[in-house]
N, C-alpha and C positions, 0 to 999 in steps of 0.2 A: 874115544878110541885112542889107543895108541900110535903114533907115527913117529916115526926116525927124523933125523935133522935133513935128511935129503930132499930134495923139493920134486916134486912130481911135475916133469913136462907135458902140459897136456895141450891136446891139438884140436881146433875147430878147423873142418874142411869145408867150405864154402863152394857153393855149387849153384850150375844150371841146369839142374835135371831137367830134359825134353822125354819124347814120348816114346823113346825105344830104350829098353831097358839093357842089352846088350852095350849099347853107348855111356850109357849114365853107369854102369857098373865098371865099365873101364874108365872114364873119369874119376873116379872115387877111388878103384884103384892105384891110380898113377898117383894121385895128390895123398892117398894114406901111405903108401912107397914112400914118397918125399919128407913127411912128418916123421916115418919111424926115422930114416936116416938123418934126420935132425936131433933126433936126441927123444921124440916123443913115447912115452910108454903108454899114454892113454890117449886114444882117437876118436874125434865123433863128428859122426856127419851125421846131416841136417835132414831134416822130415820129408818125406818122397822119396830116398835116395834113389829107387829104381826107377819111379815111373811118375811124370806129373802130367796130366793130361787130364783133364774137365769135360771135355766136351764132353756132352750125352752118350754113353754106350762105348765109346770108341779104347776107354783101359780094358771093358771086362776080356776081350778076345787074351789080353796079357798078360792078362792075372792069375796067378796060381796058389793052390792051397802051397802051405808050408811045407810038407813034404815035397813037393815038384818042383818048388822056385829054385831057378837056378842062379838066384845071387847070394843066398843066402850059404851054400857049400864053399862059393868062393871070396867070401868074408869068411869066413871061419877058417878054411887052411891059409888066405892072409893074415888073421892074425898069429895063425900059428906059425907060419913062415919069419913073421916079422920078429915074436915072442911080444905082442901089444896086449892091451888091455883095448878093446873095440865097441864103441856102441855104436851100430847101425840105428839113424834117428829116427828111421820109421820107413819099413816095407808097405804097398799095399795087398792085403794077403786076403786071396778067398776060401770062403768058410764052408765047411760041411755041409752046418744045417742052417745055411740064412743064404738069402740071396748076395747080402750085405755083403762087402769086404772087412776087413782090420785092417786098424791104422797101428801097425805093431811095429814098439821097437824090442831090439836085439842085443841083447848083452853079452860080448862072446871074449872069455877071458883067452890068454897068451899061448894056452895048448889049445886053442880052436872049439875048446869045451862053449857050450852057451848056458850064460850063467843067469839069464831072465831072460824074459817076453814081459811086454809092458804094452796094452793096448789103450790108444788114445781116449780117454773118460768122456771129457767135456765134445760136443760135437758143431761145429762150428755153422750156424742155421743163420743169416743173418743178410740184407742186402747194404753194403757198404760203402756205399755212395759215388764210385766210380763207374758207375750203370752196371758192376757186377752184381749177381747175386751167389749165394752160396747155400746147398744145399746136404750140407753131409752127413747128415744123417739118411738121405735117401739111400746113399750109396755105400756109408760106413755103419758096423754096429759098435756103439758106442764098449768101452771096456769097462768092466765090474769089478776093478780088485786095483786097489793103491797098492805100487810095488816101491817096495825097497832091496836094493840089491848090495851085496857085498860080494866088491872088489879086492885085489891083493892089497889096495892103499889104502882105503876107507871104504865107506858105508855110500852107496847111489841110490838120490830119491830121481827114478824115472817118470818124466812126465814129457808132454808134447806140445806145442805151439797153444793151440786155443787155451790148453789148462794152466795159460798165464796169469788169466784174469780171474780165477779161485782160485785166493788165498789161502783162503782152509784145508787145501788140498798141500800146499807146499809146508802150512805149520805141524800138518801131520806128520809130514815127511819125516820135518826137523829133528821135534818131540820124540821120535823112533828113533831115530840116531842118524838119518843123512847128514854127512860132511860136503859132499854136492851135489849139486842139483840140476841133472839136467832140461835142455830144454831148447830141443832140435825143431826148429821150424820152418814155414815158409807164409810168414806175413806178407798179407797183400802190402803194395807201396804205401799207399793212403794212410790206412791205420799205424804200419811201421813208422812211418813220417808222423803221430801221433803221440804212441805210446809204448813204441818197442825197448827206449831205452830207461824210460820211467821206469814200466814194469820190472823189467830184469834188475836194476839195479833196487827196487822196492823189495824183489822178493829173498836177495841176498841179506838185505839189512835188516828184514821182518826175522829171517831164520840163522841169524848169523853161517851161512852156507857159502861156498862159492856155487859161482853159475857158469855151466857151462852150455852157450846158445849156437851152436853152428844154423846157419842159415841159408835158403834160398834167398838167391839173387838175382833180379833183372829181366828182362822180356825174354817167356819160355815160350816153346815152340804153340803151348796151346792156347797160347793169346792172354795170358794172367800176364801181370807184371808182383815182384815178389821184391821185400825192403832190402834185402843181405843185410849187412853191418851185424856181421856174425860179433859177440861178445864176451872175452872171460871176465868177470867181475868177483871181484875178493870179500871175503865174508863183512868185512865192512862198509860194503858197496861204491869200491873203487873201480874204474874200468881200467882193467891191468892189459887188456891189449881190445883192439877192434878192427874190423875189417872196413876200410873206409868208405866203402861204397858195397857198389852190388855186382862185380867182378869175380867172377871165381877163384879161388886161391887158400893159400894156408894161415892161419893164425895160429901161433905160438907161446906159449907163457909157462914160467916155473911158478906153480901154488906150493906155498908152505902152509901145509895142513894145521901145524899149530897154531895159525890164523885162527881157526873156526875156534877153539876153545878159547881165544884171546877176545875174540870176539865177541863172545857169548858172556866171561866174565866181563869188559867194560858194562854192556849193556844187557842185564837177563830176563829179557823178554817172554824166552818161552821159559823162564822157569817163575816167572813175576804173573804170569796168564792164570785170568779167573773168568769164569763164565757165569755172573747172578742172572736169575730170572728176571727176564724183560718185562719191567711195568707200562703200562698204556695209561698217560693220563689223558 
């Protein structure tokens, strides 16, 4: 892709989403306010942004199919207010024909236009050792379609928290032409404290991409605790800014896109990529 010498500011908004969506959408808007007026053209806030709430039964009364929710009209006349480039990291959105919800994010360019929907693939089933368990597929249906999106600066490969840990999901991305990649979550504590920064910075340097993670942070209303330490990392798997904890707040960084082709020629991975058939001996 072509990009101009200008560097794109782009913003992770760190948050503590609780379980009234009314609230969490005015947090998100105050702090995407504060990032446009700093300079930022592209915003992204982190996986839940409306509503994070676990307990058994207690989201569905909140939940709305896509046409009814009403966070989603007002992301979109903010970014058109703002003139941003905005990715909402994940609505939970209920569906016509399933009981299930979507874990959808939102891509909504600088005239309020929305320029994808990306629902979360991998579904995160697993008990994680802090007496939590997790069960999301009961409640989510998983999404069928790797998206790539193009933005006015580059090529977005959208993905969500759990689809950190496939890789083959981010080298598709790559291979198609993502310049970045995001990857809006809400890590339990435990596992973040294990592998949050590994990841992010392994899947920047597998795809020569930059990343960008905004993240939940810290003890929500519905008794989860979540790692924050939102991330932008540079296609050479630099961490060019971090949020240091699990505090709410803004992160900020200028990417210069001609990273990703610099990057790509030192080291060309995905164009060096062979798949032989697997021998069993």
């Amino acid at each position: 892709a072509a990009h101009g010498m200008t560097p794109l500011r782009a913003a992770c908004i760190q948050m503590r989403s609780g379980t009234e969506p009314q609230a969490n959408i005015a947090a998100a808007a105050g702090m995407i306010r504060e990032a446009a007026g700093q300079g930022a053209r592209f915003i992204a806030t982190p996986e839940m942004t409306n509503l994070l709430d676990i307990r058994p039964g207690m989201a569905r009364p909140k939940v709305r199919r896509e046409a009814e929710d009403e966070s989603l009209p007002a992301f979109r006349a903010l970014a058109a207010e703002l003139g941003v480039t905005l990715l909402i990291g994940s609505l939970a959105i209920a569906l016509e024909d399933d009981e299930r919800f979507a874990n959808r994010s939102f891509l909504i360019g600088p005239d309020g236009a929305l320029i994808a929907r990306y629902d979360k693939i991998h579904m995160f089933d697993v008990e994680v050792g802090d007496g939590q368990t997790y069960r999301e597929s009961r409640a989510y249906r998983p999404g069928e379609e790797v998206v790539l999106a193009k933005a006015l600066f580059g090529m977005l490969g959208l993905t969500i928290c759990y689809d950190l840990r496939f890789p083959h999901l981010y080298r598709r991305l790559a291979q198609a032409g993502a310049d970045i990649l995001t990857i809006p979550a809400a890590f339990t504590r435990v596992t973040g404290e294990a592998h949050w920064h590994v990841l992010i910075r392994a899947r920047a340097i597998e795809t020569g991409c930059f990343v960008i993670a905004p993240a939940q942070g810290g003890m929500h209303e519905d008794g989860r605790e979540t790692f924050g330490h939102s991330l932008i990392v540079s296609p050479w798997g630099e961490v060019i800014a971090e949020m240091p904890g699990s505090e709410p707040g803004l992160l900020l960084a200028d990417l210069d896109l001609d990273q990703v082709a610099a990057a790509r020629r030192r080291i060309p991975s995905l164009a060096n990529d062979r798949s032989p058939p697997l021998k069993q001996a």
